[in-house]
C-alpha positions as a Markdown table, in Angstrom:
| # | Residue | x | y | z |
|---|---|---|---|---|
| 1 | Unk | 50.2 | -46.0 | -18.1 |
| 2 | Unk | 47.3 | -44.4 | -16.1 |
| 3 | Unk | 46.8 | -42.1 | -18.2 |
| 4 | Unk | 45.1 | -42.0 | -21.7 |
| 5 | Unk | 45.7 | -38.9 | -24.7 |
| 6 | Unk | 44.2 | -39.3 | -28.0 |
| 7 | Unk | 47.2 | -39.4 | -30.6 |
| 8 | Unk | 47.5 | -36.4 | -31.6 |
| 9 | Unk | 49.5 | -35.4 | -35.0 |
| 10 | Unk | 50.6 | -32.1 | -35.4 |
| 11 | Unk | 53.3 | -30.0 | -36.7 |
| 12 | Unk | 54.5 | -26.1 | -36.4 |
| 13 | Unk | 57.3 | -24.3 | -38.3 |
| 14 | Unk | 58.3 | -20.8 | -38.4 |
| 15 | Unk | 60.1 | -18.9 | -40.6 |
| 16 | Unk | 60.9 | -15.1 | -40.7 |
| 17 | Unk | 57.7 | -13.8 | -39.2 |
| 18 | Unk | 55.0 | -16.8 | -40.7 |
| 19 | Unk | 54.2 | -19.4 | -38.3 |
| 20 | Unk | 52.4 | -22.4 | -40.2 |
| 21 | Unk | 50.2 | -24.7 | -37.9 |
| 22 | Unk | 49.7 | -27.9 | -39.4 |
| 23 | Unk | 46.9 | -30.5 | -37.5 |
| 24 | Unk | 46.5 | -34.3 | -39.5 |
| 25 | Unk | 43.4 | -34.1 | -41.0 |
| 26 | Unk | 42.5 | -30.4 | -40.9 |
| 27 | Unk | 43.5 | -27.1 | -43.5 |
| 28 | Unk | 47.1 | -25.9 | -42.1 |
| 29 | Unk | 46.7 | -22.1 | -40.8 |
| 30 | Unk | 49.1 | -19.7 | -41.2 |
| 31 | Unk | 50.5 | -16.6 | -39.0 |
| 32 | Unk | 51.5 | -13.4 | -39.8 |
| 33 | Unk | 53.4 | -13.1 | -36.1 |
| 34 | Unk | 54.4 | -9.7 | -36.9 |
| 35 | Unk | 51.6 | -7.9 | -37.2 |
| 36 | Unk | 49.4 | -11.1 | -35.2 |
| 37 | Unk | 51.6 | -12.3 | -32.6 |
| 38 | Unk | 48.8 | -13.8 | -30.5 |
| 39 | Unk | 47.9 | -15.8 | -33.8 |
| 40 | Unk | 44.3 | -14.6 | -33.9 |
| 41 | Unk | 44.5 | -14.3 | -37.9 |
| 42 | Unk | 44.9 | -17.0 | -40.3 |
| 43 | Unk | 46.1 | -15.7 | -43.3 |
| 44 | Unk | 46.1 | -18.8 | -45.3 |
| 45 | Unk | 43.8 | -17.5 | -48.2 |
| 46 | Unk | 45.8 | -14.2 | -48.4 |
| 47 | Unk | 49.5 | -16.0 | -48.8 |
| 48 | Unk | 48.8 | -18.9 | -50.3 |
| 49 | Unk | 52.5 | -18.7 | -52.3 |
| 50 | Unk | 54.0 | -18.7 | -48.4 |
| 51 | Unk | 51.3 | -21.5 | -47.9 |
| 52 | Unk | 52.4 | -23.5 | -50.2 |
| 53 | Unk | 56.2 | -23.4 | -49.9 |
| 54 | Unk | 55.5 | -23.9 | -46.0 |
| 55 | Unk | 53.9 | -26.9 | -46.3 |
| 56 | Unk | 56.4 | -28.2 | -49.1 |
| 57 | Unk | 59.1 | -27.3 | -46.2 |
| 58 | Unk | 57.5 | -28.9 | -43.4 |
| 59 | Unk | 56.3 | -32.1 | -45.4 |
| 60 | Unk | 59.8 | -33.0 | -46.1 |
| 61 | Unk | 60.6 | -34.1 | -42.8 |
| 62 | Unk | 57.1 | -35.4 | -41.3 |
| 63 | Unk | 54.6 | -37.8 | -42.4 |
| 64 | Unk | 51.8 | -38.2 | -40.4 |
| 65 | Unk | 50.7 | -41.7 | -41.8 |
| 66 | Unk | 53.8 | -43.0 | -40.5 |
| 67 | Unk | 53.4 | -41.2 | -37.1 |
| 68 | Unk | 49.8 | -42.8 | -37.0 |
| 69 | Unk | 51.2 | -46.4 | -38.0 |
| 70 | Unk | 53.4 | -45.9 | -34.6 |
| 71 | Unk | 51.0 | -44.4 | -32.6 |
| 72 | Unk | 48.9 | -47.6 | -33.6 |
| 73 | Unk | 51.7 | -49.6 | -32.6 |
| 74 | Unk | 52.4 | -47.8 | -29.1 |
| 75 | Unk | 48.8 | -48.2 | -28.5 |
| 76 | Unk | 48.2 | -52.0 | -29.3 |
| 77 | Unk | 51.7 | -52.7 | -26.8 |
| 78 | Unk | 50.4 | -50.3 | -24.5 |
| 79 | Unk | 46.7 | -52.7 | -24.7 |
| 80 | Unk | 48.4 | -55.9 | -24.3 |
| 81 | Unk | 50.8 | -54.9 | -21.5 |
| 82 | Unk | 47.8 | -53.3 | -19.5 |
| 83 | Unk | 45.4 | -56.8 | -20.4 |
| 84 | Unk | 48.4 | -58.7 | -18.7 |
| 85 | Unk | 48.9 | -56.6 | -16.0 |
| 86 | Unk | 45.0 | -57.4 | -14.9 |
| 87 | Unk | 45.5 | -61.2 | -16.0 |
| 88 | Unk | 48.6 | -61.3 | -13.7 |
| 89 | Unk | 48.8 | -58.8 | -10.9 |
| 90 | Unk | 52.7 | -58.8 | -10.6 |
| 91 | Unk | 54.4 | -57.8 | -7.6 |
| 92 | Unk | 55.3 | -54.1 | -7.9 |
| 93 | Unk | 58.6 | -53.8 | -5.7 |
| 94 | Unk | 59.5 | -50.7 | -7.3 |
| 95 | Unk | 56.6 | -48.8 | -7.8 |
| 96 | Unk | 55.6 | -45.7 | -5.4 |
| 97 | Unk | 52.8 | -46.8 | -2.9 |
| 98 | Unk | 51.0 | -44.3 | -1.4 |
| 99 | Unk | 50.8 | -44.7 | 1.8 |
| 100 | Unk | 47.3 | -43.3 | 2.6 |
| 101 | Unk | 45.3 | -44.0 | -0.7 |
| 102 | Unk | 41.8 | -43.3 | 1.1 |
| 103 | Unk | 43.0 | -39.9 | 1.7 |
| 104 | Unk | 45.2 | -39.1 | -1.3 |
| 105 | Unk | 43.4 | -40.7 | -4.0 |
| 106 | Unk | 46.1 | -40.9 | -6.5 |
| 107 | Unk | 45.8 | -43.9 | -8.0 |
């Protein structure tokens, strides 16, 4: 709970050699791995038949709005539990306590 990542939405799917890369809210890209395979190259505009029957594949199982409506979620439960924790200050039996925190600095 220390730590805070923007919610990220993302999704990759390969088939054969063509790697698509697909960001929420950005143009997918789309790898040729066998003649890029350190993905330098996006050859979006020069397959866009491979384009579009990648995306059509990978957009049948994912839907970012529905990720983001969860993320939303994880995030407002994550909000409240961290307002109570300050409101409250509950004994933490079973949480690690480091036993030199002037030193370490972990927390």
């Amino acid at each position: 709970m220390n730590i805070k990542t923007p919610a990220l939405r993302q999704r990759m799917l390969r088939r054969d050699h063509l790697k698509i890369c697909v960001y929420d809210g950005h143009a997918p890209q789309l790898f040729d791995l066998a003649n890029d395979p350190y993905e330098t190259q996006d050859r979006s505009e020069q397959m866009p038949q491979e384009l579009s029957a990648l995306i059509k594949e990978v957009s049948q199982s994912w839907d970012p709005q529905e990720i983001a409506r969860i993320q939303a979620a994880k995030t407002e439960r994550t909000e409240f539990i961290r307002e109570w924790v300050q409101v409250t200050n509950p004994e933490e039996r079973f949480r690690w306590k480091d036993p030199n925190p002037d030193q370490n600095g972990y927390l």
